[in-house]
Structures are given as C-alpha cells and as structure tokens.
C-alpha positions as CSV (number, residue, x, y, z in Angstrom):
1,X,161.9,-67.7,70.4
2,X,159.9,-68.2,73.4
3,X,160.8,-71.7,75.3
4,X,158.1,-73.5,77.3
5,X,158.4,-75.9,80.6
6,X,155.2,-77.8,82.1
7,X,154.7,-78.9,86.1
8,X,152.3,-80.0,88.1
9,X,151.6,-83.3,86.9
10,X,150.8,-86.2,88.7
11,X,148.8,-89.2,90.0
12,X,145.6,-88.1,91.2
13,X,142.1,-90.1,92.0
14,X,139.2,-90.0,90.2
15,X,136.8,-86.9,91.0
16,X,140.2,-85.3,92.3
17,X,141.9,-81.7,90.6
18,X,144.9,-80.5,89.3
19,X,146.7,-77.5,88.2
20,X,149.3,-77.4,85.4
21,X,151.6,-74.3,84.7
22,X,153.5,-73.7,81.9
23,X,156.3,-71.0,82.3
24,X,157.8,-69.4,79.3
25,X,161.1,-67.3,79.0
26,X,162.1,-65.1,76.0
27,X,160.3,-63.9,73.5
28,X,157.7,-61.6,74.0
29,X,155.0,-63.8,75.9
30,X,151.7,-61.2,75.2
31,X,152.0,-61.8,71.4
32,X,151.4,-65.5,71.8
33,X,148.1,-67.4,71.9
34,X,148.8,-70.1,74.4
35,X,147.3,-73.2,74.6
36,X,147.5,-77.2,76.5
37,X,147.0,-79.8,74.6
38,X,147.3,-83.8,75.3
39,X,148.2,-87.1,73.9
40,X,147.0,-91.0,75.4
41,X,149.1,-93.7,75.3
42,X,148.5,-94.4,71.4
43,X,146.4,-91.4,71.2
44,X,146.9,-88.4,68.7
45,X,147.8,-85.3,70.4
46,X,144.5,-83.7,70.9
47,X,143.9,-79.6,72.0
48,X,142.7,-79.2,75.8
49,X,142.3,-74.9,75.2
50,X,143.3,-72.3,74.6
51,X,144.2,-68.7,75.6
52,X,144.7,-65.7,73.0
53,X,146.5,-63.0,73.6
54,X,143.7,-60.6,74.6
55,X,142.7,-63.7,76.6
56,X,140.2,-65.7,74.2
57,X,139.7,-68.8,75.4
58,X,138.6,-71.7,73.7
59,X,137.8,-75.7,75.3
60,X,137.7,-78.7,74.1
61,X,134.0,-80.2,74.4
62,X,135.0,-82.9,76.8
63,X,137.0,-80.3,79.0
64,X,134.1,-77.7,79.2
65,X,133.0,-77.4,82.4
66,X,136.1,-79.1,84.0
67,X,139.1,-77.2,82.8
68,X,139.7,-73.6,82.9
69,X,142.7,-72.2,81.1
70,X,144.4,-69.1,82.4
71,X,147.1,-66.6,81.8
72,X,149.6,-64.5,83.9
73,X,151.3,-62.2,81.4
74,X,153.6,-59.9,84.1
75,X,154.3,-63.6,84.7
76,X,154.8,-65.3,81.5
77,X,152.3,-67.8,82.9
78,X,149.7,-70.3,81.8
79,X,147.7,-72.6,83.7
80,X,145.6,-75.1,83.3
81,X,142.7,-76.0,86.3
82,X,141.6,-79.3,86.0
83,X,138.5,-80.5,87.8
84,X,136.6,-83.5,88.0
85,X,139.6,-85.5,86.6
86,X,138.8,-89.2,84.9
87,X,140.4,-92.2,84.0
88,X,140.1,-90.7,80.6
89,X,141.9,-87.4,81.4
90,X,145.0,-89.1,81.5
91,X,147.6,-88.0,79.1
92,X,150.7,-86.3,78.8
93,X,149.9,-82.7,78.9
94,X,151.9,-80.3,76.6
95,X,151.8,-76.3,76.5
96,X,151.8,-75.2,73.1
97,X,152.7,-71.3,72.1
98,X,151.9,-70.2,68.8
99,X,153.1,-66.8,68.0
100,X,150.3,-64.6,66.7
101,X,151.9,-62.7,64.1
102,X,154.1,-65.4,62.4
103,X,152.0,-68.2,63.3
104,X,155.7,-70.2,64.8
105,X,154.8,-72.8,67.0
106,X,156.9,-74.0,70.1
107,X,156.4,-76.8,72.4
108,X,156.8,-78.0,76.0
109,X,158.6,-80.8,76.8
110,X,155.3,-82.4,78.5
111,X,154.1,-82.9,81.9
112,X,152.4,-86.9,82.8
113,X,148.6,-86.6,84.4
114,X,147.7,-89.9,85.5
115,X,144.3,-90.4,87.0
116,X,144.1,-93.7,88.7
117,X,142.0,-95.3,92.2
C-alpha cells in the first residue's frame, strides 16, 4: 500500500503563500486520486482538493482561487500552492490517497499551517 509523508508547513503572515508536498512510496502512485484535506482546532476534517489520476482536480469553494493542487507522477508527488493564506486557513493539513480501483484510503501523518501577524 502506498504510504504518504507531508512538509512544508509552517507559520506564515496573513496575505503570505505556502507550498505543501506530499511524497508517497510504494504502491503504484498513477492509480491513486490524490487529495489535501484539513482539520481546525475542533474542526472536522474538511477536503482542500483534489487530483485524479488523469489529473482532475477538484477545490473546495473557499480554496478556489487560492489553492492549486498538483501532481508529479515520475515523482510520486503532490503539492499543494497555497496563496492568499488567512487566519482561517490554518489547520493541520493531511494528504489523503485513495486508490482508484479498490477505493482503499491511506493517510498522511499531517503537516501544521499556521497563519498568524
């Protein structure tokens, strides 16, 4: 099964940007519909977007605009662009793969976006 680790998280001002990557090792990473999705302090984990594997991408409304998701597959790659950060944006961000075929869902271990002044 494919296994998923997050960076680029961090403290970042208002109006500021950040990227997020999400490598992934084993299984085979072009049969997975990739997505980021990200949960508030007392929050429910809520989907950010998402990435199939011929590279349909789908956005939360209060991300469009702001976020763009891509995807490296000679990598095993997926990034997340995130513009225009707010107070709101931050979360912990988790990449989610979701195996097309079998529909088996794995997890990141998360990766903390704080947007503070």
């Amino acid at each position: 099964q494919v296994r998923l680790v997050e960076s680029g998280g961090g403290l970042v001002q208002p109006g500021g940007s950040l990227r997020l990557s999400c490598a992934a090792s084993g299984g085979i990473f072009g049969l997975y519909t990739m997505g980021w999705y990200r949960q508030a302090p007392g929050k429910q984990r809520e989907l950010v977007a998402t990435t199939t594997s011929v590279r349909m991408t789908n956005y939360a409304d209060f991300v469009k605009g702001r976020f763009t998701i891509s995807r490296d597959n000679s990598k095993k790659m997926v990034y997340l662009q995130m513009n225009s950060l707010t107070p709101d944006d931050t979360a912990v961000y988790y990449c989610n793969a979701r195996q097309e075929h079998t529909g088996y869902i794995t997890w990141g271990q998360g990766t903390q976006v704080t947007v503070s002044s």
